[in-house]
Every structure is written in C-alpha cells, then in structure tokens.
C-alpha positions as CSV (number, residue, x, y, z in Angstrom):
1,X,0.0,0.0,0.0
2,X,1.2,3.4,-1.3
3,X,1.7,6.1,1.5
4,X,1.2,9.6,0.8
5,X,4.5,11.8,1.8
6,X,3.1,15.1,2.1
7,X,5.2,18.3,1.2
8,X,7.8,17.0,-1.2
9,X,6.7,18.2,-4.2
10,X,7.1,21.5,-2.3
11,X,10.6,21.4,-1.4
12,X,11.7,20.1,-4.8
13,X,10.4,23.7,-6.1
14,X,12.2,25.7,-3.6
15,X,15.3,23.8,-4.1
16,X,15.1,24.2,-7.8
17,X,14.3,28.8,-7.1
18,X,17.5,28.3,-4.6
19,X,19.6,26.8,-7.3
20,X,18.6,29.2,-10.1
21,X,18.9,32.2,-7.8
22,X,22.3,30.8,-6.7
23,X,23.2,30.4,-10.6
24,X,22.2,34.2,-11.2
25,X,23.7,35.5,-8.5
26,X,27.4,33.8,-9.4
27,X,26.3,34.5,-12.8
28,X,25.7,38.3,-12.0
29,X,29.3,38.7,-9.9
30,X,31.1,36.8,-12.7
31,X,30.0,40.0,-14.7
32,X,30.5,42.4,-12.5
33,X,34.3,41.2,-11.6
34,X,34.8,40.9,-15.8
35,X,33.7,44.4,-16.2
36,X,36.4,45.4,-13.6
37,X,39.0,43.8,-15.2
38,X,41.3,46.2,-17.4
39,X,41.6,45.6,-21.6
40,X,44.9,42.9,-22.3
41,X,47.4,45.1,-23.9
42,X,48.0,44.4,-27.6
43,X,51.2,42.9,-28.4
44,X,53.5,44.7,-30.6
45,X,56.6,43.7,-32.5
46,X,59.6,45.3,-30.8
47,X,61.7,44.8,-34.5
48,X,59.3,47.4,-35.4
49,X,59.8,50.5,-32.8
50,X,62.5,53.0,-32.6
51,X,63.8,53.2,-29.4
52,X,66.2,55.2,-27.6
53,X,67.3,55.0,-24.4
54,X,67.8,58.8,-22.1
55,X,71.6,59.7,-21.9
56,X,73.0,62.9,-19.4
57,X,76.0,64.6,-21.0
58,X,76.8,67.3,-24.1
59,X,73.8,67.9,-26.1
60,X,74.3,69.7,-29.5
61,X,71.6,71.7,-30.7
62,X,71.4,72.5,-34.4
63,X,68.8,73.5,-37.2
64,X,68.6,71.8,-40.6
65,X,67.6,72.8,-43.9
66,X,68.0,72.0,-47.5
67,X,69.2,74.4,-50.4
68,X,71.9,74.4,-53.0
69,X,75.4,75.9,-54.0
70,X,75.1,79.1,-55.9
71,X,78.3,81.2,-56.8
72,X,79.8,83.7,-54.4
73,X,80.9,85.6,-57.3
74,X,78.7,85.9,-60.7
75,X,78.3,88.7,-63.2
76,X,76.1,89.9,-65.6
77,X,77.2,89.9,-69.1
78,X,75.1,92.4,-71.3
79,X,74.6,93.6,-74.7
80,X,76.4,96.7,-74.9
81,X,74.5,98.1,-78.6
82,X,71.5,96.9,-80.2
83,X,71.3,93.8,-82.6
84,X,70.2,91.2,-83.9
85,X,71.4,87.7,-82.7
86,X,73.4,86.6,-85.8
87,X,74.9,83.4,-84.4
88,X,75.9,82.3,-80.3
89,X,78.9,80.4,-80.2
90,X,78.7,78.9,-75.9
91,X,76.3,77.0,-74.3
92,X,75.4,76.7,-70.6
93,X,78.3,75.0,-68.6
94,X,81.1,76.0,-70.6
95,X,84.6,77.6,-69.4
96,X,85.0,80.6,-70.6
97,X,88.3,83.2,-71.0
98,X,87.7,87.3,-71.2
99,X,88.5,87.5,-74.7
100,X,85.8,84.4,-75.8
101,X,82.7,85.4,-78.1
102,X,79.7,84.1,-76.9
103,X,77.3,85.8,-79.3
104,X,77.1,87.7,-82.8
105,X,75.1,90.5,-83.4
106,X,74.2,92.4,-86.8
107,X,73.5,95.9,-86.7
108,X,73.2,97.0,-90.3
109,X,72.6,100.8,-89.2
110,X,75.9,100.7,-87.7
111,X,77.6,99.4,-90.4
112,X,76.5,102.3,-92.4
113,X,77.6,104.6,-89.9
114,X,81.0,103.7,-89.8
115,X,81.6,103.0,-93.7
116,X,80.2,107.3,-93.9
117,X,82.4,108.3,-91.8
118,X,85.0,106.3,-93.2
119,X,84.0,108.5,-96.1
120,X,84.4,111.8,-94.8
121,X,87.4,111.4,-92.9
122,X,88.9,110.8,-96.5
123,X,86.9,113.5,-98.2
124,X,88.5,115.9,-95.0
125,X,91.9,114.6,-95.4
126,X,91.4,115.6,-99.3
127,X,90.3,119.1,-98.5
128,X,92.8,119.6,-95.8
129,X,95.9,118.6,-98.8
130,X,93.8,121.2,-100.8
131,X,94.5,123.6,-98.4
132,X,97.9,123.3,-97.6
133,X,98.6,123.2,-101.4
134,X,96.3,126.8,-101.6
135,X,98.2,128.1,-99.4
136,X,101.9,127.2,-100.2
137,X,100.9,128.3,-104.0
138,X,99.8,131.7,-102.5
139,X,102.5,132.1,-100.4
140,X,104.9,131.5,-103.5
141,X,103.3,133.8,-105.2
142,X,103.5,136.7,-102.4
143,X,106.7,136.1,-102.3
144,X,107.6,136.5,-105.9
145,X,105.2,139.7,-105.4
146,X,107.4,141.0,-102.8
147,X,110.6,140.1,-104.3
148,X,109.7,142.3,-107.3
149,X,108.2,145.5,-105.2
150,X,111.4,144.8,-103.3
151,X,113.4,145.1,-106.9
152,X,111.1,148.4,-107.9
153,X,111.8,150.3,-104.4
154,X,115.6,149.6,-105.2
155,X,115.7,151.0,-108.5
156,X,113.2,153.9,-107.2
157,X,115.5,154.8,-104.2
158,X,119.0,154.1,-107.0
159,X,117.1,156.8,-109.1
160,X,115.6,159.6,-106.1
161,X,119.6,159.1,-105.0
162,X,120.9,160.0,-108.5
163,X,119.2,163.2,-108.1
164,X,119.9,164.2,-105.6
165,X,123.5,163.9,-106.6
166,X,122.9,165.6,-109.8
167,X,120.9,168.4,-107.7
168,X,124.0,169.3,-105.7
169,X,125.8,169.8,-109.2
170,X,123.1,171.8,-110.4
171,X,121.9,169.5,-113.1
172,X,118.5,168.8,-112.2
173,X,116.1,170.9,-110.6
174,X,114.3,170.7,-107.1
175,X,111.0,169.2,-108.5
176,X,112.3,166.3,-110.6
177,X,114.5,165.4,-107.1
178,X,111.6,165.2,-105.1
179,X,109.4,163.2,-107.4
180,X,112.2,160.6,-107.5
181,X,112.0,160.5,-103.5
182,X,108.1,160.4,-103.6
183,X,107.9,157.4,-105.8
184,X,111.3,155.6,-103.7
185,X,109.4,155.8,-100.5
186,X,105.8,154.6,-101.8
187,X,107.8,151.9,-103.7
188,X,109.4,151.0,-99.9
189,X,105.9,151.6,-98.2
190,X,104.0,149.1,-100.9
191,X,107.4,146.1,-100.0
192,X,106.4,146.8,-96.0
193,X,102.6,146.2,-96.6
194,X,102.9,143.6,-98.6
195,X,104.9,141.5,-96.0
196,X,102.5,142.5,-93.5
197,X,99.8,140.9,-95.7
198,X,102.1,137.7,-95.7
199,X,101.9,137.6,-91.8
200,X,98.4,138.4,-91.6
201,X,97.6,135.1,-94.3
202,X,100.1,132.8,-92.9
203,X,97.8,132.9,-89.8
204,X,94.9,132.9,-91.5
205,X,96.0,129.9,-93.1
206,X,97.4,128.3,-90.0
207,X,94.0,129.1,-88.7
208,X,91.8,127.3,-91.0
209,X,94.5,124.2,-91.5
210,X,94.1,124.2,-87.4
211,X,90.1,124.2,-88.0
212,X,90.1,121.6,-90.3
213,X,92.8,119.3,-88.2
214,X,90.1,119.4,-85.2
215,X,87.5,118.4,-87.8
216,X,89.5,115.8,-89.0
217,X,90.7,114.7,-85.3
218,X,86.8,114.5,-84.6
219,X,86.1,112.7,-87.5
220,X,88.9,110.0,-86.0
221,X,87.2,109.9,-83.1
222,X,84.0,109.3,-84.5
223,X,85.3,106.5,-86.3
224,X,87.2,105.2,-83.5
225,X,84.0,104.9,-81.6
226,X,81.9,103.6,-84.9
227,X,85.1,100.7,-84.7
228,X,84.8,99.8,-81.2
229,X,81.0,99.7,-81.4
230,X,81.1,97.4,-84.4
231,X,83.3,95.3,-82.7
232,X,81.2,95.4,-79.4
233,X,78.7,93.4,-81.9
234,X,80.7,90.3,-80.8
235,X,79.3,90.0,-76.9
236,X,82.8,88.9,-75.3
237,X,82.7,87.3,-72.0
238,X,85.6,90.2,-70.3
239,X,86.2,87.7,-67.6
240,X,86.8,84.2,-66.9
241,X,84.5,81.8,-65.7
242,X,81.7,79.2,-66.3
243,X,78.8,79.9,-68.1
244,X,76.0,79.5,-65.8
245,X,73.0,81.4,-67.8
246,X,72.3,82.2,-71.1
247,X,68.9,84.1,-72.4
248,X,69.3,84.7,-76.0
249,X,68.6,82.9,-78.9
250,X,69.2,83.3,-83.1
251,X,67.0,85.5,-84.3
252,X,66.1,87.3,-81.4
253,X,66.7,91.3,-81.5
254,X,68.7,92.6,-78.4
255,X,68.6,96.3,-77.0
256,X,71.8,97.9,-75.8
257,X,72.1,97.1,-71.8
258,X,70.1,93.7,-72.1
259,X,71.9,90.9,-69.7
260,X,72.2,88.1,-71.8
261,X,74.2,85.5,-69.8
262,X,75.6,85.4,-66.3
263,X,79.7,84.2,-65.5
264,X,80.4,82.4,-62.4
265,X,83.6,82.4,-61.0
266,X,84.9,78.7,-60.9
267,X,85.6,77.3,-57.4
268,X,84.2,79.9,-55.7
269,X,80.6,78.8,-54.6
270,X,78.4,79.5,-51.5
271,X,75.6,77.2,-49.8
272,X,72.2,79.4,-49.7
273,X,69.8,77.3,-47.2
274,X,66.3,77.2,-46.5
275,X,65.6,77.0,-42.8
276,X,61.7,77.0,-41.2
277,X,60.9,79.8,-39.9
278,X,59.9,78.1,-36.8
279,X,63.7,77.5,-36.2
280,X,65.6,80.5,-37.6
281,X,64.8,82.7,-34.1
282,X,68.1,81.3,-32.4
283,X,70.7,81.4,-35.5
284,X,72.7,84.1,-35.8
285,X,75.4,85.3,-38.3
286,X,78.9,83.7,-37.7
287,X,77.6,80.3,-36.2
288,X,79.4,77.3,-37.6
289,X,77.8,75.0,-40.4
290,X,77.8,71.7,-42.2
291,X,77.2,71.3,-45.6
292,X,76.1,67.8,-46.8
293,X,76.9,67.7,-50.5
294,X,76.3,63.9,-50.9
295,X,79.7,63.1,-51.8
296,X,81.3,64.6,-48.3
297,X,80.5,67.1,-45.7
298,X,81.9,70.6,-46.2
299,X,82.4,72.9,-43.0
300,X,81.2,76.3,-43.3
301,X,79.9,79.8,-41.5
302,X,77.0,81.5,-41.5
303,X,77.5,85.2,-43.4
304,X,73.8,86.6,-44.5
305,X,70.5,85.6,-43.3
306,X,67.6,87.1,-45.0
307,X,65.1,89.6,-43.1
308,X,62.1,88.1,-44.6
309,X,60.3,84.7,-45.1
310,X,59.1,83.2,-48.1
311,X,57.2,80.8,-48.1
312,X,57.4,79.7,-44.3
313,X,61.0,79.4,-44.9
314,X,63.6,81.9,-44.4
315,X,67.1,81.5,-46.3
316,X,70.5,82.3,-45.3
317,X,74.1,82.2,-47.3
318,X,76.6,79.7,-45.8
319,X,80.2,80.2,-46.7
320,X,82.5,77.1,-47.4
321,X,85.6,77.1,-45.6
322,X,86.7,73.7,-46.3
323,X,88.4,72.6,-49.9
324,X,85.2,71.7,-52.6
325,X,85.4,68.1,-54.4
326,X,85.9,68.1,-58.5
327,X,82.4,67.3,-58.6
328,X,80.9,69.9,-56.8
329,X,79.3,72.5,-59.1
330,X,76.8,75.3,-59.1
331,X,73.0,74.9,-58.6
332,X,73.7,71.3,-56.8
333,X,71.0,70.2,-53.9
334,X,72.2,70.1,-50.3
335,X,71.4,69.6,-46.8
336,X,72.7,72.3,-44.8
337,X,73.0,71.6,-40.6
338,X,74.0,75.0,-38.5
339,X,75.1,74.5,-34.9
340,X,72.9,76.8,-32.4
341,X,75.0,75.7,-29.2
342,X,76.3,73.0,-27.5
343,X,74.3,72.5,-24.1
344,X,76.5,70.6,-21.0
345,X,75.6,68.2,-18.5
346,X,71.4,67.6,-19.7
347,X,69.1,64.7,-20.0
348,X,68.4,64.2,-23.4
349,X,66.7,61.9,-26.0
350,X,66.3,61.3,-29.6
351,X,63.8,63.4,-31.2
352,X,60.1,62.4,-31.8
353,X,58.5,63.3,-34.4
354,X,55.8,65.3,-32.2
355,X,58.4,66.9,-30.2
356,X,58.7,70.8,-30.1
357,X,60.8,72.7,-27.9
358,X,58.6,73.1,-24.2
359,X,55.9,71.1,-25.1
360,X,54.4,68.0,-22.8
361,X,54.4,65.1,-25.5
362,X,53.5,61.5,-24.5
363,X,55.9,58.9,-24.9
364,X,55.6,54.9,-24.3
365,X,58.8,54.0,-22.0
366,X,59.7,50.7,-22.1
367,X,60.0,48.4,-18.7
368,X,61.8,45.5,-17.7
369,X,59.1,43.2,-17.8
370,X,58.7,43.7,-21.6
371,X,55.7,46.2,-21.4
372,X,55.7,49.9,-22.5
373,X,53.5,52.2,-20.4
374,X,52.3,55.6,-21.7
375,X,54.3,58.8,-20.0
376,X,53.6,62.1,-19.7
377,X,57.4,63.9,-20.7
378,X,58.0,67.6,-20.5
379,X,60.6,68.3,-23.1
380,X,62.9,71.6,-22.9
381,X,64.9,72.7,-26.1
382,X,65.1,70.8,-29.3
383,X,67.9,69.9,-31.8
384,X,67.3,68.3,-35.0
385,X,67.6,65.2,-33.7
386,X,67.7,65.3,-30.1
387,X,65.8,67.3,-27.2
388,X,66.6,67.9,-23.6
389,X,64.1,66.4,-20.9
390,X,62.8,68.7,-18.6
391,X,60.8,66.1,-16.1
392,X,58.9,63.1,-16.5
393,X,61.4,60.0,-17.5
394,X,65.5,60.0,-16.0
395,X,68.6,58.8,-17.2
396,X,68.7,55.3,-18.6
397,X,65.0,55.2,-19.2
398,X,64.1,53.5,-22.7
399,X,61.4,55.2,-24.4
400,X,59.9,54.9,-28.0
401,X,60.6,57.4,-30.3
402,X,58.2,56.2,-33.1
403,X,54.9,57.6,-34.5
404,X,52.5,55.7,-31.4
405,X,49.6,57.4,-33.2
406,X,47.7,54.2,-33.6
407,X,48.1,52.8,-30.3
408,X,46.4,56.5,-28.7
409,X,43.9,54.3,-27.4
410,X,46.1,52.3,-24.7
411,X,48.1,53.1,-22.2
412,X,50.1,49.5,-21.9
413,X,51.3,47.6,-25.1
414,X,53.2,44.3,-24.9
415,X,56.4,43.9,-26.8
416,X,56.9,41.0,-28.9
C-alpha cells in the first residue's frame, strides 16, 4: 500500500528557485568582476619601434635645412648696342676666358655709320691737302710779289739818290729830285705792306688748317668709336668663368644694356639654405655649419640671413671654408645643418616626431618586464635630432621614439 509523503513536491520547487537564484547570482558577480578587469594590452613587435634610451651629457643643438650651392661671385654679361642675334657660339656650362665670343650681333645701321664716316674722314683729309697746297701756291706767289716791289723800291731809291747827286751839281732841278724821293718811298711803303699781308695770311691759313685738323681729329674719333662699337657686336665674356645662364637665342633682336648670360667664378661657390621659420629665431650670423653635398661634408659659416620669409621658410648664405670636391658645381641640392650651441651636462633623447621645444608630448617608456607604459614627458629645447628632458622619464629610461599614433587608445602595449 502506497503512502502519501506530504510536502515534497514542495521542497523540490524551492530547491530548484535556490539553485537558479544561486546560478544568477554567481552569474551576476562573474559579470561584475569581468567588467572590472582592465583591456589585455595588444602585443607589438619590438623589431618594429624606434627606441632610444635617455643619456645625461653634451647635447648639441642644431637646425637643418635643405638648399643648394650658388656662386659667391657671378656677373652679368650684357649687350652693350643693339642687334640682332646673328649666331651664339657657348652654351650653358662651358669655361669661358675674357677674350671668348659668346654671341654675334648684326647691326646694319651701324655698319652704315662707320663706312660714312670712313667716307668723310677721307673726303676731309682731301680738302685739308687742298688747303695746304692753296696756301703754299699763294704764299709763293707773295713772295715773288714781294721780291719784285722789293726790286722796284731799289731801283726807285737808286734813281731819287741819283738826283739828288745831280741836284748838288746843279743839273736837275728841285721838283724832278723830289718826285724821285716820292715814288722811292711809296715803292718802300707798298714792299712793308705787302709782307705785312704775308703775316696776316700765314695765320689765317694756320688758322683754318688748325680748324680743319680738329675736324679731321673729330672725324677720327668718331670712327674710332663707330670701330669699337662694331666690334662690341661680338658679346665677349671680359672675364673668366663658367657659363651658368644664357637668355638669347638666333634671331632674337637685343637692345643695348640687355643681360644676356651670367659668368660664375669657378671654385668659388656658397651654400644658400632654406631653414623654417619656426627654427631661424636662435641662428645668428657667424655660427658654424655643415654642408652635406652627398659626396662629403663641407664645413662652413654663417655670413647673410635674410630679413624676410618666403614661403614659411627663411634663407640664409653659408660660406664654405673647407676645400670643394671636382664634382661639386653650381645649382647642386644640399642639406645644410647649422650649430645653435652645444648645451653641457642635460638629460636628453632622440627626437620624436611630435616633439617641439617646451611642449608635454606622451611617450611609451619601455619596462623590464617587456611592457611599455604611456608617459607624460616635458621636453625643454630641441635639436634636429635630439631634445633635452625637462621632467617626466631619467637617465637610462628607454622610451619609444616612433609615430605611437595608432596605439592612442592604450596606455600599456606588450612587446613581442
């Protein structure tokens, strides 16, 4: 016989509420401690960073910028009269001497000019044999002239002297005497005038022969200058040097004072660099340099650093003191480094690419367990490569210098 147990059925049901209420509880505080737990840090490959470890000692600081060589020295080479380019006889990169053409010009006007005067000089030389050979034939004949009033007044005087002789004797009489003395001294007086006419032409001549020298002398020097102009028609290079520009071409018509090529002085080049302008507050004129030519490094100073920006960039001249390769020429690219100042006994890292000079940057420093934990770093002045460290990491610390930009979302990475 079956005996009825009374109340079971009503314990298994509160058994089974305790169970599932046990089972959501544990189930609820598994949860909860989950939740609390912090994200695993991703694992990154060490082979990939950059790091650097923080060293106390000398710390250079230095700006960089890139330009190129340009010559100390260069001058303009112009077109001294006007022309047409007949033929150019250089091109760019060759060594010229003073006396080398390096372009023809045609001026037909000029030509002109210089075959007229040409033309006048002898058409003045002619008239200026014409003259001499007037003159000479006058002179001749005022001479002859005067030779024969001379000859007259002689026989005049011979005769005005015979009577008077013949008047003492009583042979001729007082009137005939006197006529001979009248016509004596008018033959004398007509001899003195005429040489006095010879006087006044022989400066009258020298006078005119002196006008027409001048205007044969100016004539010369027309020509002279017609000459040398025609000849300036061949551009010559007047110094020595390498060709470095050249803006003409055949055909083209030139006006007197137009710069048609600039000459460099071989050997003598200068670096002109482009520095930001964020960086060009601290460099100064004088400050040493080093000029990265790709074949070698080149010391040099700082001479001339322009007063304006262009372009966010401000550029300065950099002369070489050291001795140029073979290779090095004119309008080559370079990197240009100049030393601000050397800065004793600081911590100091390799630069980040975030890191400007008093800025607090984030950096991931490395610990011994493998792990790199985010830092907060105040950095003090910067170099090109290198910046000083205010607070925040210490010597011997090993931070990562590379871009951490895709990891801004943790503060803990693993390295692999």
């Amino acid at each position: 016989m079956d005996i009825e147990r009374v109340g079971v059925a009503r314990a298994k049901r509160i058994r089974r509420i305790v169970l599932w209420l046990g089972i959501f509880v544990i189930a609820t505080a598994a949860a909860y401690g989950v939740s609390r737990l912090r994200p695993a840090a991703p694992s990154v490959q060490r082979a990939t960073l950059w790091p650097d470890k923080v060293k106390r000692g000398e710390m250079l600081r230095d700006v960089h910028g890139t330009g190129s060589l340009i010559p100390e020295d260069f001058r303009l080479i112009p077109a001294n009269q006007d022309g047409l380019v007949e033929k150019i006889n250089v091109r760019i990169g060759d060594m010229v001497g003073p006396e080398t053409i390096l372009a023809e010009l045609r001026n037909a006007d000029l030509a002109q000019s210089l075959e007229d005067t040409q033309l006048q000089i002898q058409a003045a030389e002619a008239e200026l044999a014409s003259t001499h050979a007037a003159h000479e034939n006058s002179e001749i004949n005022q001479q002859i002239l005067i030779a024969n009033l001379e000859a007259a007044a002689k026989r005049a005087r011979l005769q005005a002297d015979t009577e008077d002789e013949l008047a003492k004797s009583g042979l001729a009489v007082q009137l005939t005497m006197r006529l001979s003395h009248l016509e004596a001294d008018n033959a004398e007086s007509q001899v003195a005038r005429e040489k006095q006419r010879v006087v006044v032409n022989a400066r009258a001549a020298e006078a005119q022969v002196a006008a027409q020298h001048a205007r044969l002398a100016q004539l010369r020097a027309t020509l002279e200058m017609k000459r040398r102009q025609v000849s300036e028609l061949k551009i010559r290079a007047g110094v020595s040097g390498v060709l470095q520009q050249l803006s003409i071409e055949v055909g083209q018509r030139l006006a007197a004072g137009q710069s048609i090529a600039k000459l460099a002085e071989p050997g003598r080049l200068k670096a002109q660099i482009r520095i930001p302008e964020t960086q060009i507050k601290d460099v100064a004129v004088g400050q040493v340099a080093a000029i990265d030519t790709r074949t070698g490094i080149i010391p040099g100073r700082v001479v001339h650093i322009d007063p304006a920006a262009i372009q966010g960039t401000v550029s300065l001249d950099v002369k070489l003191e050291g001795e140029l390769p073979r290779s090095i020429r004119a309008d080559l690219t370079v990197d240009g480094t100049i030393e601000i100042e050397r800065l004793s006994n600081v911590l100091y890292v390799g630069r980040p690419t975030n890191a400007q000079a008093g800025a607090t940057i984030q950096l991931f420093k490395i610990l011994p367990n493998g792990e790199a934990i985010r830092t907060k770093v105040h950095v003090g002045r910067v170099s090109v490569n290198l910046i000083e460290i205010l607070e925040g990491i210490q010597e011997g610390d090993e931070v990562i210098l590379s871009d951490m930009s895709q990891w801004d979302s943790y503060d803990r990475l693993r390295l692999n």
